[in-house]
VODRENNU-754223 format. One record per residue (C-alpha): residue in one letter; x, y, z. Coordinates in steps of 0.5 Angstrom, whole numbers, always signed. Layout:
<nodes>
<node A,<X,Y,Z>>,
...
</nodes>
This chain:
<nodes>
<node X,<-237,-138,+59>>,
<node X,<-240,-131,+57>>,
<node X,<-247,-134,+56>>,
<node X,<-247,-136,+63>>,
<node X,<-246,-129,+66>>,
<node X,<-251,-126,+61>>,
<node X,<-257,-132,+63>>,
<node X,<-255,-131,+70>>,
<node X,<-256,-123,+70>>,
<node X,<-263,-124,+66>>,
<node X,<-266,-128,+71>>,
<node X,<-264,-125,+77>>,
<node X,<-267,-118,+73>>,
<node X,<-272,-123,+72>>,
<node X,<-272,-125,+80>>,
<node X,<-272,-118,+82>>,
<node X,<-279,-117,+78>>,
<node X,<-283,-120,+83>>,
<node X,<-280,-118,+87>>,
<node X,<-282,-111,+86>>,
<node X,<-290,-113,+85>>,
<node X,<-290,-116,+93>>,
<node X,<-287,-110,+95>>,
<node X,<-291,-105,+92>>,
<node X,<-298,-108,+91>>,
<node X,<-297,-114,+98>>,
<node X,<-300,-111,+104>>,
<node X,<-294,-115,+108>>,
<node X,<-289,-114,+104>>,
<node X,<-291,-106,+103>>,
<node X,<-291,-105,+111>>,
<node X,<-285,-108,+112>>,
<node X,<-280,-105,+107>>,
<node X,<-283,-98,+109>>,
<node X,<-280,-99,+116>>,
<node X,<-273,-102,+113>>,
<node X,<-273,-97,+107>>,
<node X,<-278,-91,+103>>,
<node X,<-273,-93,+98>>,
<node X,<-274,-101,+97>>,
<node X,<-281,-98,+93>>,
<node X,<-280,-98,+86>>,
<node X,<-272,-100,+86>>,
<node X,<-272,-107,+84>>,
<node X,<-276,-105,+78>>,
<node X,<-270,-102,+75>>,
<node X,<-270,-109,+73>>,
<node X,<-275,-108,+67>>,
<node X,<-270,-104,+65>>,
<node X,<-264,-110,+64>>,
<node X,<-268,-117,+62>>,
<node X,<-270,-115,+55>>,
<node X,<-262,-112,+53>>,
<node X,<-261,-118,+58>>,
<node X,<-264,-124,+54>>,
<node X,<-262,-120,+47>>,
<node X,<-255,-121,+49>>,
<node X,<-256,-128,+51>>,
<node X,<-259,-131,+46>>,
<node X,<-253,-127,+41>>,
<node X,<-248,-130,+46>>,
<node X,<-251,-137,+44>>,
<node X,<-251,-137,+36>>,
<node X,<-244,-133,+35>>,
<node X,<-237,-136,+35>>,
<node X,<-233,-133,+40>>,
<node X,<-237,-128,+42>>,
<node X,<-235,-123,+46>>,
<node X,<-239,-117,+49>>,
<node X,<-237,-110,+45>>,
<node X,<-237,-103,+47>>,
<node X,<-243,-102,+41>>,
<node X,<-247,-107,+46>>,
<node X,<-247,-102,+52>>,
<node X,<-252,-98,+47>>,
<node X,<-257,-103,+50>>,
<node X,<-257,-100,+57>>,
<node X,<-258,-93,+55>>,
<node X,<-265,-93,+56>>,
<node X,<-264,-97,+63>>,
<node X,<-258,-91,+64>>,
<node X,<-263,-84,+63>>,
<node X,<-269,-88,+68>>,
<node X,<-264,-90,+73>>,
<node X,<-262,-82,+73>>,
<node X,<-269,-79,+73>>,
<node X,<-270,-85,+78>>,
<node X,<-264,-83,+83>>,
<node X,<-267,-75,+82>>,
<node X,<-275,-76,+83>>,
<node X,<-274,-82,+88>>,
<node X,<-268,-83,+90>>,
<node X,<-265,-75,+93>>,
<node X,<-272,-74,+96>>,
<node X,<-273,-74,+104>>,
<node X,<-276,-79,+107>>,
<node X,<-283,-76,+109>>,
<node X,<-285,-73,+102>>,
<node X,<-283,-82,+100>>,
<node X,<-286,-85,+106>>,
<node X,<-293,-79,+103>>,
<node X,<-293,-81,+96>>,
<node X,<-293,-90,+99>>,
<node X,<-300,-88,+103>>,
<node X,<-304,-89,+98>>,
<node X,<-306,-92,+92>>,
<node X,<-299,-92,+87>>,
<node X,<-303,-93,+81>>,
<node X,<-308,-89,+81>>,
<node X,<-304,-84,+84>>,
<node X,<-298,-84,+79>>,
<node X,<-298,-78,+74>>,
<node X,<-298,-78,+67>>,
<node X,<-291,-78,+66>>,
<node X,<-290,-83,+70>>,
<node X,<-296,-88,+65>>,
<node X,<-291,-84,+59>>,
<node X,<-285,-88,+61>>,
<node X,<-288,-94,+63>>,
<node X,<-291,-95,+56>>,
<node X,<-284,-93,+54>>,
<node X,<-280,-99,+58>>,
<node X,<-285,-103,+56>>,
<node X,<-285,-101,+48>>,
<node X,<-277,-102,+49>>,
<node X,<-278,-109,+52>>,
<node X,<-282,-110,+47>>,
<node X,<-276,-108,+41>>,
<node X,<-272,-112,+44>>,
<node X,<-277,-118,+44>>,
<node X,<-277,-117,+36>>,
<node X,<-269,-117,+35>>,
<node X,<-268,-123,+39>>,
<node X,<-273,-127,+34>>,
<node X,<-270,-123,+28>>,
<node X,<-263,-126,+31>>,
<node X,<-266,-133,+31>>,
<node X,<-270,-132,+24>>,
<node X,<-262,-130,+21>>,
<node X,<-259,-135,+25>>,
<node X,<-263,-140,+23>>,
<node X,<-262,-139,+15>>,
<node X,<-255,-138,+16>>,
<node X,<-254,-144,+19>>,
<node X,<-255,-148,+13>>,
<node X,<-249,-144,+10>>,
<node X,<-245,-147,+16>>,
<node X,<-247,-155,+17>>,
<node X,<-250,-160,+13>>,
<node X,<-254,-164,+19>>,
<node X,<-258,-158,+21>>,
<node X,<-263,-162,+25>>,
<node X,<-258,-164,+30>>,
<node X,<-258,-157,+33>>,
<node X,<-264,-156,+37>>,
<node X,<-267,-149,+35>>,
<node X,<-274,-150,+38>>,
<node X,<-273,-149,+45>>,
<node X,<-270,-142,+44>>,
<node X,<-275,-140,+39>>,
<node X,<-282,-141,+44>>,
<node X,<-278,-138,+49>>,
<node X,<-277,-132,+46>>,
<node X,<-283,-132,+42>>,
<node X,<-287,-132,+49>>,
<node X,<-283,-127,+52>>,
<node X,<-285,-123,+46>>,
<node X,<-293,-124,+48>>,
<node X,<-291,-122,+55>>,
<node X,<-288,-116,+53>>,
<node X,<-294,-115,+49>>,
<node X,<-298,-117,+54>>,
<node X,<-294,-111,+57>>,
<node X,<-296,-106,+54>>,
<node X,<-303,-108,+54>>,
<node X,<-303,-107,+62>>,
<node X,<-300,-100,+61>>,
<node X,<-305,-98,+56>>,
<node X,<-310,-101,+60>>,
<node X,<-308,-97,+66>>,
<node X,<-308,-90,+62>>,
<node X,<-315,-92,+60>>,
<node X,<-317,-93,+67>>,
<node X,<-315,-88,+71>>,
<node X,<-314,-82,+66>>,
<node X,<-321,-83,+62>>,
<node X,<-325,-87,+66>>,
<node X,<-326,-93,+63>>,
<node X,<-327,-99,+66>>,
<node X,<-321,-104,+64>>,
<node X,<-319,-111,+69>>,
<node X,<-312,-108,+68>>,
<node X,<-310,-113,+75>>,
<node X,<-312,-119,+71>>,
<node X,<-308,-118,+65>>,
<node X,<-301,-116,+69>>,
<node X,<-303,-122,+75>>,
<node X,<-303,-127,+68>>,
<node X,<-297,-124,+66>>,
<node X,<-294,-126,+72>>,
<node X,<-296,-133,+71>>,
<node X,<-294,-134,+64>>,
<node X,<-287,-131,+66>>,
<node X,<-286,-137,+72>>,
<node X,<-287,-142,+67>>,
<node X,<-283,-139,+62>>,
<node X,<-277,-138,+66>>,
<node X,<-277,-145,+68>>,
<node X,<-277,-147,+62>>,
<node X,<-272,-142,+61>>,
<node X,<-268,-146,+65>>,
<node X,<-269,-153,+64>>,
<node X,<-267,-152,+56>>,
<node X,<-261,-148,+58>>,
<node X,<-258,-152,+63>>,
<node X,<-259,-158,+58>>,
<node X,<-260,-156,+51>>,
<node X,<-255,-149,+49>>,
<node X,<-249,-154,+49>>,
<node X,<-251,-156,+42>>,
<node X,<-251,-150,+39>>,
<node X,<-247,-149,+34>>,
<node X,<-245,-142,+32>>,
<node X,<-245,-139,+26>>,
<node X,<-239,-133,+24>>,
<node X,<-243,-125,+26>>,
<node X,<-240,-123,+19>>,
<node X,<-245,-123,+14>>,
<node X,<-247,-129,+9>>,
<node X,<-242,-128,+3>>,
<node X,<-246,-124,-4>>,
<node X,<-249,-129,-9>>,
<node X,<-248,-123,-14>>,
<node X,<-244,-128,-19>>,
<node X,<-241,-120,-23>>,
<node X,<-238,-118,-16>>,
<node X,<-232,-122,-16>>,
<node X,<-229,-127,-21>>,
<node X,<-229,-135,-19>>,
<node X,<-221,-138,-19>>,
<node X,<-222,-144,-23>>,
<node X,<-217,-148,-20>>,
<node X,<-220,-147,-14>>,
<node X,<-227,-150,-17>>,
<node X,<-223,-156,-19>>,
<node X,<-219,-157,-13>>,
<node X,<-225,-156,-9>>,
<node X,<-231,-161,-14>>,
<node X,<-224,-166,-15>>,
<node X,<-223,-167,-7>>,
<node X,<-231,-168,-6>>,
<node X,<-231,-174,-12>>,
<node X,<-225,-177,-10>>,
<node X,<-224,-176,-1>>,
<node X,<-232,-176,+0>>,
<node X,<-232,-173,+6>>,
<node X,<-239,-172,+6>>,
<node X,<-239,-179,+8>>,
<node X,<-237,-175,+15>>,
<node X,<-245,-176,+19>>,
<node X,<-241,-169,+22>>,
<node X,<-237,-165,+17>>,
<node X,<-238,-157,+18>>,
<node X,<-236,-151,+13>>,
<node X,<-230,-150,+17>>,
<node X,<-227,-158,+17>>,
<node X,<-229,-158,+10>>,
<node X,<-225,-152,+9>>,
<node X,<-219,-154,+14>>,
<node X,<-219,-160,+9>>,
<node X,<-218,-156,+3>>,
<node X,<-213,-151,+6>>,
<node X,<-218,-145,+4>>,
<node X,<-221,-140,+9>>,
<node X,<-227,-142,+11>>,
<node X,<-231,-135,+8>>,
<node X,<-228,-137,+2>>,
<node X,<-230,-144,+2>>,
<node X,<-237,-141,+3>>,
<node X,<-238,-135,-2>>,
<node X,<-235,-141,-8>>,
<node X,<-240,-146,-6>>,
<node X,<-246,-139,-6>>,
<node X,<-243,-138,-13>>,
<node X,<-241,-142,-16>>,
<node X,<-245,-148,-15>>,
<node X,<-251,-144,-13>>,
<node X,<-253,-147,-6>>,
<node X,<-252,-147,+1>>,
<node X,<-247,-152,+5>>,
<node X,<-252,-155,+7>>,
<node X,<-255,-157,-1>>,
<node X,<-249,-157,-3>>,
<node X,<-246,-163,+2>>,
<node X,<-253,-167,+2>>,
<node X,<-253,-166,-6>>,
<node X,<-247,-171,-6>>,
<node X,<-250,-175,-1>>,
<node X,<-256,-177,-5>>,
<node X,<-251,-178,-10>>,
<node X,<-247,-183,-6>>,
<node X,<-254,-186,-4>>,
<node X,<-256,-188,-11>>,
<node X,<-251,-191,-12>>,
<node X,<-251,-195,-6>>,
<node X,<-258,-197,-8>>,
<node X,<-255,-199,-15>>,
<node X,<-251,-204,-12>>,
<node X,<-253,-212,-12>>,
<node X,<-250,-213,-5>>,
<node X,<-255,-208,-2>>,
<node X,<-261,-210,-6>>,
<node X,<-263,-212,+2>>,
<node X,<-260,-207,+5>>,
<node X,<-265,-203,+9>>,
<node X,<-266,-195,+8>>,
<node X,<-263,-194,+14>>,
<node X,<-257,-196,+13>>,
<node X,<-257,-193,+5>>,
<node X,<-257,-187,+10>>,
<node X,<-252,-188,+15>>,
<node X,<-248,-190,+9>>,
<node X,<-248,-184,+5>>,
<node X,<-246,-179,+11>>,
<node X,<-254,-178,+13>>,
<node X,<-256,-177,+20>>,
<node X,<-264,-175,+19>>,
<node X,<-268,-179,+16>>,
<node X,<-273,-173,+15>>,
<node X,<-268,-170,+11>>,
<node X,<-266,-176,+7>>,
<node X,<-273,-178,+4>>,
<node X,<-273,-170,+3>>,
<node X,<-267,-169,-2>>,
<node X,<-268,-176,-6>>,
<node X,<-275,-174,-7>>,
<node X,<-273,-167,-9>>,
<node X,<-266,-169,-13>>,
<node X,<-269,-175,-16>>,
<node X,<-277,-175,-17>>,
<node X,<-278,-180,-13>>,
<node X,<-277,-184,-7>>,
<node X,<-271,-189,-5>>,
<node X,<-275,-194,-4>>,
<node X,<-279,-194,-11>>,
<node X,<-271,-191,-14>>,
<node X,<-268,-197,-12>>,
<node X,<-275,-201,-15>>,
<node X,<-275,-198,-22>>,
<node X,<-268,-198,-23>>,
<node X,<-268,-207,-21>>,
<node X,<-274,-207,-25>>,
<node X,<-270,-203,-32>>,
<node X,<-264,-207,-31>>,
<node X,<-267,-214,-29>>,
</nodes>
């Protein structure tokens, strides 16, 4: 599954990080790398290059269909490709000796303005990609409800705090960069080193929990379709009729919102339409997501539960369960939208005016 290659490229960049810190600012793990190789200094930092295309790309991998990496998709690396390139010259294809100099003293203070610019650069870059991962999710999440019609079975959350703390590391990033500038361009005396070991901590929580949910939790996903939701411009393209009452018939009579699990694409098999046209008919014409449109008739179904004398005992959960919803939340909700009140006081006035 391509999502497990893209989870596990983001956390071994994420490995590699730390990596780097210890061996640039830790004493013992500086002088060692310095008898391995000058060129362990600074290489694993390539790595903040690759997490945040990483993590873009994971988190699209687990909300499309079918989704499979696309040439356009190595656009992300291009950032990573041209420091690799500059690395590879400036550090790299330089002797030992002139390494092995630089590494005697202090790394921060020394580093020149260049440098500081590209390091603001790499974590502004970071920080986009933080934006389009929650962007992904924002669309995600209003799509969905043209898709399922129990949007509550789908975890959401989990991933959206992930992407949302990793967003604040980023900023809290670029806060350390600036800070850097500040203190040894300008002089200004900014606790820099309390910031990035802050940091450090936060992004260990977050990837164990990074972890935890993905290993228990991705598997419910459910992917929507990467094309664009249909236009609700309603002069684009005429309704076929036939497929109006093909489409309103089929809902009346085979009920299959009764289904706790029916999704665009089982209804759309059952009708024989193509999916997208199922969607773009129900936006139309109907003028509601699959999610309305489905829990519209359920409500319906509900009522007329509620009216029938052997059920007058029945519990709520039951009226519920009978008329294909699988949230609560979500039943109280759309009764008390579609009706005015709630089930409990609907099936007590309508008693009370027949009885």
């Amino acid at each position: 599954m391509i999502s497990n290659y893209l989870l596990a490229g983001f956390l071994c960049a994420q490995a590699a990080i730390p990596i780097d810190n210890l061996i640039n600012f830790g004493a013992a793990f500086k002088l060692w790398a310095l008898d391995v190789s000058p060129n362990l200094f600074h290489s694993f930092g390539l790595a903040f290059w690759l997490e945040a295309p990483l993590l873009l790309l994971y988190t699209r991998s687990l909300i499309y269909k079918n989704y499979q990496l696309k040439a356009t998709d190595l656009v992300y690396f291009l950032p990573f490709v041209l420091f690799l390139t500059y690395f590879a010259v400036t550090w790299w294809m330089e002797d030992n000796q002139t390494k092995i100099d630089v590494l005697q003293g202090n790394i921060i203070a020394t580093s020149d303005l260049l440098s500081r610019f590209i390091h603001i650069t790499r974590e502004c870059i970071r920080l986009i990609f933080g934006v389009m991962c929650l962007i992904e999710l924002q669309r995600y999440q209003k799509q969905l409800q043209n898709e399922v019609a129990d949007i509550e079975s789908v975890d959401l959350n989990w991933l959206k705090i992930l992407v949302i703390g990793f967003l604040v590391i980023r900023i809290d990033a670029i806060v350390v960069a600036f800070a850097l500038v500040f203190s040894y361009e300008l002089g200004l005396t900014i606790d820099h080193e309390l910031f990035g070991l802050t940091s450090n901590y936060v992004v260990m929580l977050m990837i164990s929990g990074l972890i935890f949910f993905s290993a228990g939790y991705s598997p419910v996903f459910k992917g929507i379709s990467s094309e664009p939701t249909p236009s609700t411009d309603k002069h684009k393209e005429v309704i076929n009729p036939a497929q109006v009452a093909l489409v309103t018939e089929f809902m009346q009579e085979k009920k299959p919102y009764l289904n706790h699990l029916l999704t665009l694409e089982n209804l759309a098999s059952q009708l024989g339409m193509p999916a997208r046209n199922l969607s773009n008919l129900i936006n139309r014409h109907f003028d509601k997501n699959f999610f309305e449109f489905i829990n519209y008739y359920r409500i319906e179904e509900s009522k007329k539960l509620l009216e029938m004398p052997q059920n007058k005992k029945a519990t709520m959960l039951d009226i519920m369960d009978w008329a294909g919803f699988n949230s609560k939340a979500t039943f109280n909700t759309f009764f008390k939208k579609l009706a005015g009140v709630t089930p409990t006081e609907y099936r007590k006035n309508y008693w009370k005016n027949t009885g």
